[in-house]
C-alpha positions as CSV (number, residue, x, y, z in Angstrom):
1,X,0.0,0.0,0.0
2,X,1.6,3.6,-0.8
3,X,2.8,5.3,2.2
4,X,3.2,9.2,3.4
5,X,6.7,10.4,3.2
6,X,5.5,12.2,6.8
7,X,4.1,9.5,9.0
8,X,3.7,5.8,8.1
9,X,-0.1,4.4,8.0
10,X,-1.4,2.1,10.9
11,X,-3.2,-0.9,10.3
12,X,-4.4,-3.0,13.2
13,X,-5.0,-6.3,12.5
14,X,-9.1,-7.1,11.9
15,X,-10.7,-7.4,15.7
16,X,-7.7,-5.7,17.2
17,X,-9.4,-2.5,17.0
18,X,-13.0,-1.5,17.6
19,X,-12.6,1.9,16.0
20,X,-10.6,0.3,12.7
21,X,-13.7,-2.6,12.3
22,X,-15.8,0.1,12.2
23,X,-13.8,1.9,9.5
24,X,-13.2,-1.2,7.4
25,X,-17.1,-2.0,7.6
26,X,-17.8,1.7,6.2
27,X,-15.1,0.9,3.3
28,X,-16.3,-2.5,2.4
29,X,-14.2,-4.3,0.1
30,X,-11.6,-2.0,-0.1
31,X,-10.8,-2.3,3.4
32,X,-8.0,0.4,4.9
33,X,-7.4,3.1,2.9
34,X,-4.0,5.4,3.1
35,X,-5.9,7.6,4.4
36,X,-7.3,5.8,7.2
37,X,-3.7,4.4,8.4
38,X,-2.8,7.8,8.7
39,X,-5.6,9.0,11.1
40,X,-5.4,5.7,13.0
41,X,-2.2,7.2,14.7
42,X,-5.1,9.0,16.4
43,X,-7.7,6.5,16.9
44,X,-10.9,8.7,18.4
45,X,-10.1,10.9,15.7
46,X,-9.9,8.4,12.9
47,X,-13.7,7.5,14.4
48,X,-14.9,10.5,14.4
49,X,-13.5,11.4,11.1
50,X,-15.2,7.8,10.0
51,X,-18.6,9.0,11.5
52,X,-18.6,12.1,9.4
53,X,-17.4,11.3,6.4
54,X,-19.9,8.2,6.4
55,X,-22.5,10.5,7.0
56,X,-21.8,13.3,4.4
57,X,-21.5,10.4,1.7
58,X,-24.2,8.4,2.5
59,X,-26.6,9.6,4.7
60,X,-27.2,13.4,3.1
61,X,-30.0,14.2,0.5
62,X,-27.9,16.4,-2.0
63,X,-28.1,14.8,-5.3
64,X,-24.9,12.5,-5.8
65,X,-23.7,14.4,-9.0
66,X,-23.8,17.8,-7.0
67,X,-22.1,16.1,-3.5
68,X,-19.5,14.7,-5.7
69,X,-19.1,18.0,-8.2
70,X,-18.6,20.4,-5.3
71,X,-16.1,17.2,-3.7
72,X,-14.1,17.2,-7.0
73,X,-13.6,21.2,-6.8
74,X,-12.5,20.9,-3.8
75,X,-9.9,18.6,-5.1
76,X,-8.9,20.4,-7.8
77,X,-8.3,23.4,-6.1
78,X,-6.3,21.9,-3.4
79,X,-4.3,19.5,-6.0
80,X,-5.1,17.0,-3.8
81,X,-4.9,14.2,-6.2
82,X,-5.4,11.2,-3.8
83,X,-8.6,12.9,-3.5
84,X,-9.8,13.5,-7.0
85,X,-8.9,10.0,-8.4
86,X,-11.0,8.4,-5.4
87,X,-13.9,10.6,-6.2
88,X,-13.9,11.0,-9.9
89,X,-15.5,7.6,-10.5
90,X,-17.7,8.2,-7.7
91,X,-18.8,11.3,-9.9
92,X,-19.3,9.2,-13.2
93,X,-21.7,6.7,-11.0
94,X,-23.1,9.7,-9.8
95,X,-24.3,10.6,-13.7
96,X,-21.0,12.9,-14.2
97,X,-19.6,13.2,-17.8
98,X,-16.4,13.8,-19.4
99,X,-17.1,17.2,-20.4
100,X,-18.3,18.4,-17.2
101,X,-15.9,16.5,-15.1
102,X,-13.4,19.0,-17.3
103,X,-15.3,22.2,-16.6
104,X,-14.7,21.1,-12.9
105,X,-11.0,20.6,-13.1
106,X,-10.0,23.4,-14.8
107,X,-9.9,25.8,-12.0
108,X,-8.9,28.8,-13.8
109,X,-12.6,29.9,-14.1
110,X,-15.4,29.3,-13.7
111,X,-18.7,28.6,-16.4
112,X,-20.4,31.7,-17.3
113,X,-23.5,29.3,-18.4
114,X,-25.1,26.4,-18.6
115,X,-23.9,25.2,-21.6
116,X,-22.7,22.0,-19.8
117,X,-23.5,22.2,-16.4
118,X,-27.4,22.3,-15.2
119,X,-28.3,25.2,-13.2
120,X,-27.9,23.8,-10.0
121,X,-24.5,22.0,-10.9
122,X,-23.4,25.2,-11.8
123,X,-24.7,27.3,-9.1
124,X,-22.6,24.1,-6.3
125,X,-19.8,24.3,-8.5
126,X,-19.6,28.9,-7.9
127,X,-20.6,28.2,-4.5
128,X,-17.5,25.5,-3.8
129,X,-15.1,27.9,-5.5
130,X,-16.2,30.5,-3.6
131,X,-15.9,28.4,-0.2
132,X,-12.2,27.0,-0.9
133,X,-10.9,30.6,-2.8
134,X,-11.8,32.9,-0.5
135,X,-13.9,31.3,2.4
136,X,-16.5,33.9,2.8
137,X,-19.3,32.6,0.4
138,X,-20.9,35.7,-1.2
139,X,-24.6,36.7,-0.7
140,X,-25.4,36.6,-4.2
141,X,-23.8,32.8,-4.6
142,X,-25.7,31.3,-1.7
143,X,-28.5,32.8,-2.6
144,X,-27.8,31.4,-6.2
145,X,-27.8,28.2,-5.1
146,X,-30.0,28.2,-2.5
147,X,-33.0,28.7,-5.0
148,X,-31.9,26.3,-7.0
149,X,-32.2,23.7,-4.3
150,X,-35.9,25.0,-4.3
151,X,-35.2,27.4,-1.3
152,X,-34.7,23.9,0.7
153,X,-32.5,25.3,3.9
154,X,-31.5,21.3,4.9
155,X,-30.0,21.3,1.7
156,X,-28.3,24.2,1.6
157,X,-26.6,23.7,5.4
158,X,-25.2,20.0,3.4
159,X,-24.0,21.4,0.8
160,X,-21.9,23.9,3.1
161,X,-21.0,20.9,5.0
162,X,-19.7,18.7,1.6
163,X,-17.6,21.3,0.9
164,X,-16.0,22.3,4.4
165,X,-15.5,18.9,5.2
166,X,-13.7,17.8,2.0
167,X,-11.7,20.8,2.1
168,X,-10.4,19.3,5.6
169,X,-10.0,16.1,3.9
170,X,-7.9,17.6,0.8
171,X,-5.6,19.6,3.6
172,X,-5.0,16.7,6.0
173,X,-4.1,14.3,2.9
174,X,-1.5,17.1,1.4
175,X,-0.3,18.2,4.9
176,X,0.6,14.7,5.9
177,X,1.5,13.8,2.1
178,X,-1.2,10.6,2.3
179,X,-0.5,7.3,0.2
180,X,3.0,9.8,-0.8
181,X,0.6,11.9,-3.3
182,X,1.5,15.5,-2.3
183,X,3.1,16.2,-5.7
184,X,1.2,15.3,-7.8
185,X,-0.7,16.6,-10.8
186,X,-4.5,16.2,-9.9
187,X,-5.6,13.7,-13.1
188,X,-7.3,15.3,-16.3
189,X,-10.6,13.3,-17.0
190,X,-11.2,11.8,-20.8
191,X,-13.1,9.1,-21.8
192,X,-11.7,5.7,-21.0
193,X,-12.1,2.5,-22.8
194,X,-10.4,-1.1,-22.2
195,X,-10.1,-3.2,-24.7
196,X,-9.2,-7.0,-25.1
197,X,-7.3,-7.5,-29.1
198,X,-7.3,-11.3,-29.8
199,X,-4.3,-12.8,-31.2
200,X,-4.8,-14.0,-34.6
201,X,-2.9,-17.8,-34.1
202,X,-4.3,-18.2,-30.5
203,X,-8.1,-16.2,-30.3
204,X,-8.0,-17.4,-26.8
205,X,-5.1,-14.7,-25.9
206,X,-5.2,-11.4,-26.2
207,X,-3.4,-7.9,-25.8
208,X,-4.9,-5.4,-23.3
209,X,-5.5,-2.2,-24.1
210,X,-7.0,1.1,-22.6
211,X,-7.7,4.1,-24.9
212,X,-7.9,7.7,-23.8
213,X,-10.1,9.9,-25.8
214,X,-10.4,13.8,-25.5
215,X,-11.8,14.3,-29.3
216,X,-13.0,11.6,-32.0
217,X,-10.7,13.9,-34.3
218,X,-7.9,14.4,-31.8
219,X,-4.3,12.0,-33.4
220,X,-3.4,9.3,-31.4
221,X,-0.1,8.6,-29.6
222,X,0.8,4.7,-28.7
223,X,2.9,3.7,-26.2
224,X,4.9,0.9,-25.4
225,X,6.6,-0.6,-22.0
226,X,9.8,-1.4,-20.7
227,X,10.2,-5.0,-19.8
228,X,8.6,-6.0,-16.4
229,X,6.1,-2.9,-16.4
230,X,2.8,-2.3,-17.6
231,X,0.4,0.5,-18.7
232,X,1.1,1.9,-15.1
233,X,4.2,2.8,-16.2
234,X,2.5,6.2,-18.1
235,X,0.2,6.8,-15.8
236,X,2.2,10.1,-14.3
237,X,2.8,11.3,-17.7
238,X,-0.9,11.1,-18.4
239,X,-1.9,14.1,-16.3
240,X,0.3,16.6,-18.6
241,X,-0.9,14.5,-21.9
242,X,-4.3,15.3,-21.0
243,X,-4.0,18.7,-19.9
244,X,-4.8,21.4,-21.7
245,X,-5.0,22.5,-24.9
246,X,-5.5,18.6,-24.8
247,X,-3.6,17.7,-28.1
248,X,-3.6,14.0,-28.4
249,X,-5.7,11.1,-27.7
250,X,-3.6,8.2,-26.3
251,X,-3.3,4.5,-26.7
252,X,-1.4,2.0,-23.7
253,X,-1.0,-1.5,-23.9
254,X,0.4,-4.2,-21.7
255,X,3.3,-6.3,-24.1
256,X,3.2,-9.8,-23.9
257,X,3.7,-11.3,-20.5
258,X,2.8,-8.4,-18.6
259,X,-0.1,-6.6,-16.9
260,X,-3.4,-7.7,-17.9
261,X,-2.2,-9.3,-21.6
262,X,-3.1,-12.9,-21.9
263,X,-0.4,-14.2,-23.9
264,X,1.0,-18.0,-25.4
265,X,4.1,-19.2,-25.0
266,X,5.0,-19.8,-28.5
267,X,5.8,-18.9,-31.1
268,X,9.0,-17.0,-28.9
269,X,8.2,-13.7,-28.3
270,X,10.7,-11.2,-30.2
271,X,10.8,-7.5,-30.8
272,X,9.6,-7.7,-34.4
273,X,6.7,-9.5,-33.3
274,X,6.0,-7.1,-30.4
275,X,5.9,-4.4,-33.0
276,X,3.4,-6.3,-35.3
277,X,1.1,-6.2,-32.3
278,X,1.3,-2.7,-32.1
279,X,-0.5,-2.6,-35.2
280,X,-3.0,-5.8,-34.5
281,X,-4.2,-3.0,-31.9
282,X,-4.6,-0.2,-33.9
283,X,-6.5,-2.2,-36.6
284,X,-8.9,-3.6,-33.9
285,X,-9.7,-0.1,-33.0
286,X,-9.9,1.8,-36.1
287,X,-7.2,3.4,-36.0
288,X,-5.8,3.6,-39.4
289,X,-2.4,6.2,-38.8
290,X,-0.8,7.8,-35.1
291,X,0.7,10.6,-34.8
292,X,3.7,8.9,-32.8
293,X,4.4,5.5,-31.0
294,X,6.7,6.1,-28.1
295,X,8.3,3.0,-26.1
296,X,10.9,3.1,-23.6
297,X,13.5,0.5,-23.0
298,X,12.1,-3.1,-24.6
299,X,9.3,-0.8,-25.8
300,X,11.7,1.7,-27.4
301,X,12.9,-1.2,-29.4
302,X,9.5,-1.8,-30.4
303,X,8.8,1.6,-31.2
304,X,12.3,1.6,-33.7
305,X,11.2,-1.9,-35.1
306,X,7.2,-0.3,-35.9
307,X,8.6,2.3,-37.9
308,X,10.8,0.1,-40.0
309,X,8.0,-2.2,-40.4
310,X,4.7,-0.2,-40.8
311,X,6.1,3.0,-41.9
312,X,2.7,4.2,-42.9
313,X,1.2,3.7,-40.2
314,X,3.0,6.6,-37.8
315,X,4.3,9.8,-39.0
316,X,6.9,9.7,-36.0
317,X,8.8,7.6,-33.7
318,X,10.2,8.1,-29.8
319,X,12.7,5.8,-28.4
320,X,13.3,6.3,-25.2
321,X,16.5,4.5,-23.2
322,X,16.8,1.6,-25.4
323,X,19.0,-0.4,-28.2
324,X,19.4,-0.9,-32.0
325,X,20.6,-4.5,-30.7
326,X,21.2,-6.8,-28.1
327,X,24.6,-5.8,-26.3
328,X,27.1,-8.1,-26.3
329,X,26.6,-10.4,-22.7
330,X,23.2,-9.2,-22.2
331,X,22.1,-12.7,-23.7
332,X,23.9,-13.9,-20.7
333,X,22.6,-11.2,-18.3
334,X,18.6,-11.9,-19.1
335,X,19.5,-15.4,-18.4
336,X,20.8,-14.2,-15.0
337,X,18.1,-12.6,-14.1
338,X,15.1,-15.0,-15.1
339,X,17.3,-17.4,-12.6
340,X,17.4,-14.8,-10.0
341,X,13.5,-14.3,-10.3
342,X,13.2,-18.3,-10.3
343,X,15.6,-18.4,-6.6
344,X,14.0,-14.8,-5.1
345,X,11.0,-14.4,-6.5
346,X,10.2,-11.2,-8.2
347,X,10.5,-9.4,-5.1
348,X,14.1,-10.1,-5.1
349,X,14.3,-9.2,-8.9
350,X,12.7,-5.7,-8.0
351,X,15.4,-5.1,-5.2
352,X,18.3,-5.5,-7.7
353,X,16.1,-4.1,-10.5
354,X,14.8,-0.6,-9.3
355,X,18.5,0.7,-8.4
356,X,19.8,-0.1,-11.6
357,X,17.1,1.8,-13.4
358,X,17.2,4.8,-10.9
359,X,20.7,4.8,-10.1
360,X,21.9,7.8,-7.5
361,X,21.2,11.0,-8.4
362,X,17.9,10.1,-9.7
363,X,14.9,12.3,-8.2
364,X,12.7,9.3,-7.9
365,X,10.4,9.7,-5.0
366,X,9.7,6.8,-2.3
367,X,6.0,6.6,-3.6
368,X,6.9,6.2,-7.2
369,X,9.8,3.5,-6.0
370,X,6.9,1.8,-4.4
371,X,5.0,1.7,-8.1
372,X,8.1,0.5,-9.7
373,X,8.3,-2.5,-7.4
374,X,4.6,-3.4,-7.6
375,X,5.1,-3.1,-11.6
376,X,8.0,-5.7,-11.1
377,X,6.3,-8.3,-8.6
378,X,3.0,-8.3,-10.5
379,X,4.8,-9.7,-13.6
380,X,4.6,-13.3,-13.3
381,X,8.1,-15.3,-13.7
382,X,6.6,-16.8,-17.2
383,X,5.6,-13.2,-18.3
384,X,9.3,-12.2,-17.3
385,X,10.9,-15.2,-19.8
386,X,8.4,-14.3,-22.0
387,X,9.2,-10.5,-22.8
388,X,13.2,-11.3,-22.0
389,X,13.3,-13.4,-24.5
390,X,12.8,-10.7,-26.9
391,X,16.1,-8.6,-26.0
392,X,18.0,-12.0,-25.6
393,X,19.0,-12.1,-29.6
394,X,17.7,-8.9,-31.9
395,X,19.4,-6.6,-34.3
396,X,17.7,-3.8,-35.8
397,X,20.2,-3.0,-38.2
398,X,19.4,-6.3,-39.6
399,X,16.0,-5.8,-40.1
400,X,16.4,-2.4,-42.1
401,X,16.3,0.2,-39.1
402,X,18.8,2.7,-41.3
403,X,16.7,3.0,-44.4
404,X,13.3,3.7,-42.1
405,X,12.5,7.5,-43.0
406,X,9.9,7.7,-40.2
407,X,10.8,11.4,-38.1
408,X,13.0,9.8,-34.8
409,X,13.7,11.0,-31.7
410,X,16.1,9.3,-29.4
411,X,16.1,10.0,-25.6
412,X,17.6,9.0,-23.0
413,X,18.2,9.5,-19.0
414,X,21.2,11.2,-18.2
415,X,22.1,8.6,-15.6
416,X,21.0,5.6,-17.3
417,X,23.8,3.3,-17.3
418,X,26.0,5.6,-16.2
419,X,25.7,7.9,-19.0
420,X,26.3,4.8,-21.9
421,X,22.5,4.3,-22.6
422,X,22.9,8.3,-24.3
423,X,26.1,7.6,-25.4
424,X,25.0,4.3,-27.7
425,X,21.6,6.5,-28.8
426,X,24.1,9.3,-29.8
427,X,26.0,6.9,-31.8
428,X,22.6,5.7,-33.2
429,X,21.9,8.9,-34.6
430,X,25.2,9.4,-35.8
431,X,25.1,6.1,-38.1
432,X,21.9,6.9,-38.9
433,X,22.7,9.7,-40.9
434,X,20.5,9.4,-43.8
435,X,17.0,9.6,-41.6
436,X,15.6,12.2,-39.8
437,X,16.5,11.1,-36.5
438,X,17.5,13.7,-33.3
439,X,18.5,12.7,-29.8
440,X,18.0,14.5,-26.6
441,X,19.0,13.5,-23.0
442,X,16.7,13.8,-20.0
443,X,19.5,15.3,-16.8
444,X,18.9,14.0,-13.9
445,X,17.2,10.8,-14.8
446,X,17.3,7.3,-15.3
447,X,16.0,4.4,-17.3
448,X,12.5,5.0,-16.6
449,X,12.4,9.6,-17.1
450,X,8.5,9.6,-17.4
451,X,9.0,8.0,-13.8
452,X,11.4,10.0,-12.2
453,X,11.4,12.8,-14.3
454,X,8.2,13.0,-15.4
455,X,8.1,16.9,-16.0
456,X,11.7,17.1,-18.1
457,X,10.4,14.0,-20.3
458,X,7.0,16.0,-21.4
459,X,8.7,18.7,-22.4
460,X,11.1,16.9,-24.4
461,X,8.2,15.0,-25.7
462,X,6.6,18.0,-26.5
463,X,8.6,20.0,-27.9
464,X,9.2,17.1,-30.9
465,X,5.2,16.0,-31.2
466,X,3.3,20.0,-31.4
């Protein structure tokens, strides 16, 4: 479970604690939250925090879309993003769309009609502004509201409470830096889809997929994983893809072996083929060109080997910390390591694995160390052999990587490898002199820079997709 960088979480055992019972039957299924280790170092305040949050869910008569609208300004506002991504499906239940999820994240203004909002979602939405901005609610807002809730006085005194109480909520988590989400960039909504691509010689496996939409006319970018992650790996970038002007819609997938993929054994996976399902996805979904695929690591080979093989299917191409080829010995060192995972499991891969991608002098945060190691142990050991196969033996060159014309960008982590990754992508560039390839380094990062340098790697992105 992700932990504050402030205070660790406490989490008596079930029937060890009267108080945490009674929170875990409010939760249900989802049991302890973060949140709730946190206040349990302060166990009469963790119940009365659980008595008043259960009844400001659950037990008020505000219409759910308005309770969770006025929740997710709050949010907003406060960048508390532990808070918006546990609410914004709460929202969509609630009858919440896409488009007005968006009019309540962007907190540089607020709607000056109804356009998307209904009146009264419109009249909660000034009224929680106006309670998180500047406290002091102004007569003309409460009154706003207040007739729109039909002059119903019970309702108004709720909706007053939603919003002081979540603003209490959204302080306490950044204060105390909750489930290590303090810096981060409160999520952009877009439609979300997940999809399931059958393999063509085995229907019964398949290559998982989620799609991001923010316009039916908006290009698409793919993008492909390092070994042992899985769509998770993006999921920091995500909130400055889907930011405004909101350029691109976005395609992940998890590889063979990994994440939520359902995959054969055989044939052996290799890059090539890896590539080729890049493009079994996009002909699934429609999608007949992409503006870019971008890979890092074994998906920055994959992103090299789709341009070569389906140039006309991408006008550009981002490799990110990767290889034309196998290095010599690394044949030997994947073999290493799939014995390691065998003897240690793949929590003892992950403890040799997550240095050696974010070497010292890497910014990567505790909580984001903790997501790199839940990538790693949620591959399975067959997964592992499955996608390591694919760097054991490939060569780029060989498969006509110099004649691909497709626009390039190489990138790498400053510290990757102690500087060699950018030094062999350098030398990349220079021997592929007659395509239009660039390079740029990421400082201060390592293998994995939309990880640990999530900021630097957009704007390199960037700057080579607008």
């Amino acid at each position: 479970m992700p932990t504050s960088r402030v205070v660790p979480g406490r989490y008596p055992a079930p029937g060890s604690s009267q108080i945490a019972d009674a929170i875990r039957e409010r939760r249900g299924a989802r049991g302890l939250t973060p949140l709730d280790g946190t206040l349990l170092h302060v166990p009469p305040v963790a119940q009365g925090w659980n008595s008043l949050l259960g009844a400001i869910r659950t037990k008020g008569s505000l219409p759910g879309d308005v309770r969770e609208l006025m929740i997710l300004r709050v949010a907003a506002h406060n960048h508390a993003a532990f808070e918006w991504i546990h609410h914004e499906h709460v929202g969509r239940d609630a009858g919440l769309t896409t488009a007005q999820l968006l009019t309540v994240r962007d907190t540089s203004s607020l709607p000056t009609d109804t356009g998307v909002l209904s009146a009264l979602q419109l009249s909660a939405l000034t009224f929680a502004h106006e309670s998180t901005t500047v406290v002091k609610v102004s007569k003309v807002t409460t009154e706003a509201l207040k007739t729109e809730l039909q002059n119903n006085e019970d309702l108004l005194v709720e909706a007053a409470a939603v919003v002081a109480t979540y603003n209490m909520v959204s302080r306490f988590l950044m204060s105390l830096d909750v489930a290590g989400m303090s810096d981060e960039v409160v999520p952009w909504p877009a439609d979300v889809q997940e999809h399931k691509v059958s393999l063509p010689d085995s229907p019964e496996h398949y290559i998982y997929a989620q799609s991001y939409t923010v316009s039916p006319n908006a290009p698409w970018l793919v993008f492909c994983n390092s070994l042992l992650t899985d769509t998770t790996t993006w999921s920091f970038l995500l909130a400055y893809i889907l930011a405004p002007p909101r350029s691109f819609n976005i395609l992940l997938h998890d590889q063979r072996g990994h994440g939520k993929s359902k995959s054969p054994s055989s044939p052996p996976c290799t890059i090539p083929l890896l590539a080729q399902d890049v493009a079994l996805v996009l002909k699934a979904l429609s999608i007949p060109k992409v503006h870019a695929v971008v890979g890092v690591s074994q998906g920055g080979a994959v992103a090299l080997s789709f341009g070569t093989q389906f140039p006309a299917l991408t006008d550009n191409v981002v490799a990110c910390d990767t290889s034309p080829k196998t290095p010599a010995g690394n044949k030997e060192a994947w073999e290493s390591r799939i014995a390691v995972a065998k003897e240690k499991g793949m929590h003892g891969l992950a403890d040799i694995t997550a240095p050696r991608w974010f070497p010292d002098g890497s910014p990567l945060t505790k909580p984001r160390r903790e997501a790199v190691d839940a990538m790693i142990e949620n591959t399975s050991i067959e997964g592992f052999a499955i996608g390591a196969n694919a760097l054991m033996e490939y060569d780029l060159y060989e498969d006509g990587l110099e004649a691909c014309q497709v626009r390039t960008l190489l990138v790498a982590g400053e510290l990757d490898g102690g500087g060699n990754v950018a030094m062999g992508l350098r030398a990349l560039k220079e021997r592929w002199s007659a395509g239009k390839v660039d390079f740029q380094a990421v400082s201060r990062s390592g293998h994995l820079p939309m990880i640990d340098a999530t900021e630097k790697f957009w704007e390199v992105l960037r700057g080579f997709l607008v």
